[in-house]
N, C-alpha and C positions, 0 to 999 in steps of 0.2 A: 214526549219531548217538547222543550220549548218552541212555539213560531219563530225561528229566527229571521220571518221575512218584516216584522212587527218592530219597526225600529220606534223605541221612544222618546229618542234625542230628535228633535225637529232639526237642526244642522245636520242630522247625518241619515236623517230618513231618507235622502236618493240615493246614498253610499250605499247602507246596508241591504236598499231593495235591489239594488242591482247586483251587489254581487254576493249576495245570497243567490236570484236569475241565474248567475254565472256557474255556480257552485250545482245548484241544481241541474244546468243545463248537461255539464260536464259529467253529472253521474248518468243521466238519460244517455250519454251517449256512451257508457258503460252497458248499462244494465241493455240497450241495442244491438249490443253484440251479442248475448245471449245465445241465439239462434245458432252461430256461426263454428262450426266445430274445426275450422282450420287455427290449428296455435298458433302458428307463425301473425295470423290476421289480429286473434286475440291477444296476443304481446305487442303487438304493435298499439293496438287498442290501448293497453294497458301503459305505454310508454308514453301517447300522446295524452290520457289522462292525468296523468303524476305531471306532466308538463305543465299544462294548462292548470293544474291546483297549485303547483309552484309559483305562477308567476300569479295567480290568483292571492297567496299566503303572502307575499311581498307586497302588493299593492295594502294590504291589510295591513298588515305590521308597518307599512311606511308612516301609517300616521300612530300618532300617542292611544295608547289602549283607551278604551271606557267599560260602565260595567256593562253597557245599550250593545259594541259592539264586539266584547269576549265573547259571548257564548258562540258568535259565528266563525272568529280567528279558531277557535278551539274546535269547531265543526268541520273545519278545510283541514287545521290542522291532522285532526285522527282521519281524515280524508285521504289527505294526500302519502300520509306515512303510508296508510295501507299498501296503497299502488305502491306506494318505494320500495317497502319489504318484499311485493312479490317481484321488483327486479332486481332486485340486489341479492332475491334468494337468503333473507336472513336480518336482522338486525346490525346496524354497525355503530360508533360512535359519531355520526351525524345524527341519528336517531338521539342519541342522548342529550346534545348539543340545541337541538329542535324541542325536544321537551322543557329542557333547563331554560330554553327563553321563552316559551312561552310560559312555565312559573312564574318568572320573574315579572313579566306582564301584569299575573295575577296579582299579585303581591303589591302593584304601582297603584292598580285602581282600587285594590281594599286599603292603601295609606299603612301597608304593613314594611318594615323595616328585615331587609337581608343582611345577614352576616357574609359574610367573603368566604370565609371558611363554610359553610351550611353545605352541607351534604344533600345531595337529590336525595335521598331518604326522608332526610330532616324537611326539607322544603314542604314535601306534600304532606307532612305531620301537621305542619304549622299552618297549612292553608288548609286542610279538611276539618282542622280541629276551630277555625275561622268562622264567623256569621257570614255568608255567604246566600246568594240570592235561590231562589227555587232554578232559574232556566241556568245560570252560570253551573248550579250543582248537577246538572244531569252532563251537560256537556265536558266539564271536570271527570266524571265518573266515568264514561267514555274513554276520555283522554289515559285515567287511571289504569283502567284497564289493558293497554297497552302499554302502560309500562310496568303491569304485573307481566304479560308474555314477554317482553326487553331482557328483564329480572331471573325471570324464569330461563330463556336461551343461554345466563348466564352462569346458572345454578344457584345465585343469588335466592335461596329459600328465605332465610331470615328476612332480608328484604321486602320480597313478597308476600310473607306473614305479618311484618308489619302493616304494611299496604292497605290490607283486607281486614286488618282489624280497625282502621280506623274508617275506612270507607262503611262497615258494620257497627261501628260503636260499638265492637265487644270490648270486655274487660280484658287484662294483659293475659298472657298465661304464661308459662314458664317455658324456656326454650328448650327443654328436654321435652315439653309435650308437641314440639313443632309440627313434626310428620305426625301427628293425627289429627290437627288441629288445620294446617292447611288446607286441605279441600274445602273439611268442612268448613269455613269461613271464607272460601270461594263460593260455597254452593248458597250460602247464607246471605251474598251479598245481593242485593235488590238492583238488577239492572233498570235505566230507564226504561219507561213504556214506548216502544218505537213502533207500537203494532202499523199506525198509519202514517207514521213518518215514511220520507223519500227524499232525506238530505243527510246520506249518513251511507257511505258503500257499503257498511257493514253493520247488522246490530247488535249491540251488545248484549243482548241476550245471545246471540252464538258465539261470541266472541267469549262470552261467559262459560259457554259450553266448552269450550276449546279448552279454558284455561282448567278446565276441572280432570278433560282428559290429560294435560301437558304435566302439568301436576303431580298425579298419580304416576303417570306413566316414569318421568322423569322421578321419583321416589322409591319407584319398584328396581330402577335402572342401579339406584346407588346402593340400595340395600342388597340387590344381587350380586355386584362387586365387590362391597363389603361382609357377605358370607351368611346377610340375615335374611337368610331364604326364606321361612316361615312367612315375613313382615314384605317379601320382595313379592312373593304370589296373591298376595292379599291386594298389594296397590296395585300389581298386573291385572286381576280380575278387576278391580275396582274403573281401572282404565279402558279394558274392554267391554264392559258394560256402560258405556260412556260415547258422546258422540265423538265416531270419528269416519277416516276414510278408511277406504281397503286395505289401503296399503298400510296406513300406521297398525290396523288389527292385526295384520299378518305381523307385521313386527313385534306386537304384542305375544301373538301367539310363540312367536320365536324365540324371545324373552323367557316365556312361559316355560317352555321345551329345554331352553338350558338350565334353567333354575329346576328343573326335574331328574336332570341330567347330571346335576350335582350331586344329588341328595341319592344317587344311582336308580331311582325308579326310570329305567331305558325303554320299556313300554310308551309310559305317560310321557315321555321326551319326545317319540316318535309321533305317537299320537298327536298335539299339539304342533309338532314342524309339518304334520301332512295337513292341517287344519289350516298351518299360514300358507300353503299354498293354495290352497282350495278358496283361499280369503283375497289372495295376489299373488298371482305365478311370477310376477316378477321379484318377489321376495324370495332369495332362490338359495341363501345361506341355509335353511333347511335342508337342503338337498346335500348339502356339505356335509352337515351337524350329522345328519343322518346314516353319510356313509362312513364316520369316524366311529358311531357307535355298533354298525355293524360289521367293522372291521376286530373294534375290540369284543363282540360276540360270538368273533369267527365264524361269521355269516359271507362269508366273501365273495359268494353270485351275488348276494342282496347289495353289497358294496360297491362293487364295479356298475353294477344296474345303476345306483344312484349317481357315482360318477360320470357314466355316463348319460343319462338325464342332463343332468347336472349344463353337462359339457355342451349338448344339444342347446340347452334353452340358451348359453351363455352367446352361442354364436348369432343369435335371431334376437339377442338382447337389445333393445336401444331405450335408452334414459331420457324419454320424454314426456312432458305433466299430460298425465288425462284430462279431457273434456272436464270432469266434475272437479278434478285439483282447481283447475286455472281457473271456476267461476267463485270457488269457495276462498275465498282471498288470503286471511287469515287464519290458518290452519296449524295443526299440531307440527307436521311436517316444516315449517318454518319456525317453530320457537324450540321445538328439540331435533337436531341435528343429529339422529341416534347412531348413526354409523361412525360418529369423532367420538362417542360417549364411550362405545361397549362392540368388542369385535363380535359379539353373537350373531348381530345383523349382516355381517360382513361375509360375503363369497367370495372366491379366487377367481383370479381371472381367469379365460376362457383359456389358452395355454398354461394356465398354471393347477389348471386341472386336467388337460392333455397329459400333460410331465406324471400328476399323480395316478393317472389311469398306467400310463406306459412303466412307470415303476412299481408298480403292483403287481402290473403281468410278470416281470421279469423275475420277482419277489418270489410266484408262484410258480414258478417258469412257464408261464404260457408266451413262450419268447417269440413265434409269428408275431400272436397282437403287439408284444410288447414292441418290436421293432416295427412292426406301421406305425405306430402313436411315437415313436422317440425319431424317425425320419421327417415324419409332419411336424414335429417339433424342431428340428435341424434345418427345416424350410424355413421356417417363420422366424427362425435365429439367424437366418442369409438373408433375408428379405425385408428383416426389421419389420412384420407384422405383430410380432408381441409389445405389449405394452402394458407395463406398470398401471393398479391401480390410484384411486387418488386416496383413498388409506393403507395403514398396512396390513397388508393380507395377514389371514390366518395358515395361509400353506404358500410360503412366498416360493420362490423357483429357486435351487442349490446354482453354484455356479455355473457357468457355461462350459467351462471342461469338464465341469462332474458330468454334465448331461450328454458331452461327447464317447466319454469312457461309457458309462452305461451303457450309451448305445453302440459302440466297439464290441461288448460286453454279451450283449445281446444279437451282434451279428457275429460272433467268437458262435457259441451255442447253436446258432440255426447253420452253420458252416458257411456261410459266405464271407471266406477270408478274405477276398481283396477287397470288398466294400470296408470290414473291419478296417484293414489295415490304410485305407483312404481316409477313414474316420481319424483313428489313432495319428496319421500325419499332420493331420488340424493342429491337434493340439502339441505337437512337438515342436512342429512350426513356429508356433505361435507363444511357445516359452523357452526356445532355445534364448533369445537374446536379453534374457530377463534373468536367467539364473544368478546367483553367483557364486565366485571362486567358492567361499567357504563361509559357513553360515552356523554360529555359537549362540549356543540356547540356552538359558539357566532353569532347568526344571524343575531348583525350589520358589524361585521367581514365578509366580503365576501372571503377574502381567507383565506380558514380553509389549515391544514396541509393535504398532501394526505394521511398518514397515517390514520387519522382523518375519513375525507371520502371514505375511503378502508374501515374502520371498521361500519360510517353508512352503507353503504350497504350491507354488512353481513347481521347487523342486518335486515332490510327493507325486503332483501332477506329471508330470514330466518321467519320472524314476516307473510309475504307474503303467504308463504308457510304452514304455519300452518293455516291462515284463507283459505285458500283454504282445505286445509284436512277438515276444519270446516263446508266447503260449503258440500262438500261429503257428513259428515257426516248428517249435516242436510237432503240432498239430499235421504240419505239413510234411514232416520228418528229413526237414532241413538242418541237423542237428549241429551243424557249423554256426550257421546265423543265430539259430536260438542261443546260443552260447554268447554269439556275439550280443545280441539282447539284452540279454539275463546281465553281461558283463557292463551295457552300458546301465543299468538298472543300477547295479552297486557301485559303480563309481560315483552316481548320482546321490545316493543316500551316503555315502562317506562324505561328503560334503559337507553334513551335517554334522557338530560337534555337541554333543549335551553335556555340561557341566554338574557336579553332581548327581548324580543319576545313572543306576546301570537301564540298558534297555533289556527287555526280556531277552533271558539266554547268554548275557555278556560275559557274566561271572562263570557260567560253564564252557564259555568259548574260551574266556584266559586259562581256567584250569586245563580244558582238553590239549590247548596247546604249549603250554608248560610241562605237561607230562609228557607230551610228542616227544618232545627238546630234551625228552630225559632230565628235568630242572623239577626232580621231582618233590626237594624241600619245600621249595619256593610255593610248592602248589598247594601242600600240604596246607603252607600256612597261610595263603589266601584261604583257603577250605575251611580253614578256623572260624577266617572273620566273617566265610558268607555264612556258615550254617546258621546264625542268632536269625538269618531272614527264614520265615514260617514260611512263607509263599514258594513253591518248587518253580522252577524255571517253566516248566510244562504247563503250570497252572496259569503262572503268565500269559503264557503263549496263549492259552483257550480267551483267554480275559480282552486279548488282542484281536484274535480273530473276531469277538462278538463286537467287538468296536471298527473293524473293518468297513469300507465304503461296499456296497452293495457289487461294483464292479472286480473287487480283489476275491469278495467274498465266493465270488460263481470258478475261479481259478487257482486262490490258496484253499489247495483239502488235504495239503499235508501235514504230517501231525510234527511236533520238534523232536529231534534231534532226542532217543533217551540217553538221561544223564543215570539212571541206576548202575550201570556197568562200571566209568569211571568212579562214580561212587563207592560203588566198591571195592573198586583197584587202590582208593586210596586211605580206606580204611582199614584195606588188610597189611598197605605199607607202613603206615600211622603204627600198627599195632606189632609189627613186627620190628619198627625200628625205634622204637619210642628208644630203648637203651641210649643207644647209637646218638639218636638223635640230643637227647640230656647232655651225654659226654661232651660234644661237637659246640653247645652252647653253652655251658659251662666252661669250655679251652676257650 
């Protein structure tokens, strides 16, 4: 790297000796913390640093650029962004803004002319493609560098390919060859020599490092959600084999495991998520990943086992940078943001993997477990300890009355009927004054208004919950109230009107009670117009129960209503009076 303490403008020889002193001093009392493994100490560190380079960068840029005193604006500059990114946790459009005017600087002292319109892209085309000095072009190349990671956090590949190829002097290549072409034309690029430099937080030769694992990593991410899995475990390996932290490995690994997971090899899935914890236990979406695959292997000890792991680590979880994050400045972890990218990385939250342990049990009927885990869950819903993640989960939590009914559901089964029926109160409580009179649905209509279905589920909720009190009571061989029950149950679903549409069993309920009524033409001839339906009313009914909420499912086990008997009652009338019937509509 250049001496930038060597100023060769005799006017500005005390400027740059001093604060280049300045520039130095300020990293000495970075790189002095070192030692100190308390974060809180080392954030703070890193706060009064980015401070002191700010008002350093301002006294710089106050006066008119030269070419004597770029290379050290450019030097605070990639300085001070550093420390900024690690408090802002990420790049943002000051970063872009802070770049753009320092181009534009460059562009004053080479006597090169901006367009208005020129694109950050364009800008550094035009200035690397410049006669430029030896010490401005190492400190440019630096600077470049960071706005390949900028580019890169933004998915801006093209971008970044451009970038590297002019910093390289490669020839163009074709943009179908982008994603093979990017790394290598990262790895190809010649960072400055900084081996004895000590005015720079960071050198770009790791910085270089960084962007080869960001790169990959970030190519393997898109070709995995785009289905080119072959091409997605190639840039996953590529990346893993590549400097990084723990934790981004483990997420590698993670990566790796669903792209295996795909392709159904569930072995080599598992293998690779037990690999990212081994790598960082606090990468813990594995643990997830792993009990959905031993759930669909019908391993179901090995499933709950993981859930609960799972559950364990979530509670003892805290989201704080390690010692070696906070000293490693610029990291992969800062320019790919992988948990906004791709829910692979992503676990539930600590209750929201309680909920899926407690409905497993219930699933299985291991309904002890399953009502500890759905009561610890009905705390933390009184208590407001549950709390949304800051993405969206891959197993988000069902409503708060569904998890009330299940767990009714589950004290129904272990026979603790008045805990049940304290539960089921909740929720009646608390959609009695929500209901309404009368509620019209159009079932060829597939998007109803959400109002619309806010207020069915009220009802369903609500209707749910008194057949369950019903159950009780039958339970309890109170066969008065369960009527009463059962009765408010159906008042509650009349309520409901569907347009177009029979519900399962409707067409046999108008015929049964048409022929009650002795209106036995009438039924005839509705019987005309259902038979063209292939589906039996019975079969419905199955099609329904397997769509049922898990809490109706443990209490409807009765089977419909058979319709073969009237069927036949009206087939033998059909045939005996077809005469009759000709005459009668012919008069």
């Amino acid at each position: 790297m250049e001496e930038i303490s060597e100023a060769r403008d005799p006017g500005d020889g005390d400027c740059l000796r001093w604060w280049t002193e300045e520039n130095n001093a300020i990293l000495s009392q970075w790189q002095d913390s070192g030692s100190s493994k308390n974060s809180y100490l080392v954030r703070q560190n890193l706060q009064n640093c980015y401070t002191d380079l700010d008002k350093l960068l301002q006294k710089i840029q106050g006066l008119p650029a030269t070419v004597f005193s770029l290379p050290l604006e450019l030097t605070v500059l990639y300085n001070m962004m550093i420390f900024q990114l690690n408090l802002t946790s990420g790049f943002s459009e000051e970063h872009i803004e802070q770049i753009d005017r320092a181009l534009t600087r460059v562009l004053e002292t080479q006597r090169l002319d901006r367009d208005k319109a020129m694109s950050n892209s364009a800008l550094w085309q035009r200035i690397l493609c410049a006669e430029i000095s030896p010490d401005l072009s190492a400190s440019l190349h630096r600077l470049a560098a960071l706005q390949g990671a900028l580019w890169l956090s933004r998915n801006q590949l093209h971008d970044v390919h451009n970038l590297f190829r002019f910093l390289t002097s490669c020839p163009d290549v074709s943009s179908g060859a982008l994603n093979e072409q990017l790394t290598v034309l990262i790895r190809s690029w010649r960072a400055p020599d900084e081996s004895t430099d000590r005015h720079t937080a960071q050198t770009a030769q790791h910085l270089k490092d960084v962007l080869c694992t960001s790169a990959a990593f970030l190519q393997g991410i898109i070709a995995m959600d785009t289905g080119d899995l072959l091409n997605a475990v190639d840039f996953l390996h590529e990346a893993a084999r590549s400097q990084c932290s723990n934790r981004i490995l483990a997420e590698i690994y993670t990566c790796l495991g669903c792209c295996f997971h795909k392709m159904t090899r569930y072995q080599t899935a598992l293998q690779y998520w037990k690999q990212a914890l081994q790598a960082d236990f606090r990468c813990l979406s594995g643990l997830y990943l792993s009990s959905q695959v031993y759930k669909h292997m019908g391993k179901t000890d090995a499933e709950l086992d993981a859930l609960c792991l799972l559950h364990k680590a979530l509670k003892g979880h805290k989201e704080e940078p390690s010692f070696a994050e906070t000293h490693f400045l610029v990291r992969t972890e800062l320019i790919c943001n992988i948990s906004s990218l791709t829910s692979c990385v992503r676990a539930p939250t600590c209750w929201e993997v309680k909920y899926l342990i407690a409905n497993r049990c219930l699933q299985i009927r291991r309904t002890e477990d399953a009502v500890e885990h759905y009561l610890d869950l009905l705390a933390a819903f009184q208590d407001g300890t549950h709390k949304d993640g800051l993405f969206p989960s891959p197993a988000p939590l069902p409503r708060i009355p569904q998890v009330f009914l299940e767990t009714a559901a589950a004290l129904i089964e272990e026979k603790r009927y008045q805990d049940a029926m304290t539960v089921i109160e909740e929720v009646i409580s608390r959609t009695r004054d929500v209901i309404p009179e009368r509620l019209t649905l159009e079932r060829r209509g597939q998007d109803q208004m959400s109002c619309k279905v806010e207020q069915l589920n009220y009802i369903l909720w609500a209707a749910s919950a008194h057949l369950l009190q019903g159950r009780i009571q039958e339970l309890l061989r109170d066969s008065k109230e369960a009527v009463s029950e059962f009765t408010r149950c159906i008042n509650l679903l009349l309520k409901i009107q569907v347009i177009n549409s029979a519900f399962p069993g409707a067409a046999v309920s108008l015929l049964s009670i048409l022929w009650t009524m002795d209106r036995k033409s009438e039924a005839v001839s509705y019987w005309k117009k259902f038979q063209n339906n292939q589906t039996s009313s019975s079969e419905e009914w199955e099609a329904v129960k397997r769509a049922l909420p898990l809490y109706l499912v443990l209490h409807v086990n009765y089977g419909f209503p058979a319709e073969s008997l009237l069927m036949n009652e009206l087939q033998g009338y059909l045939e005996n009076n077809t005469e009759e019937m000709q005459i009668d509509n012919d008069s």
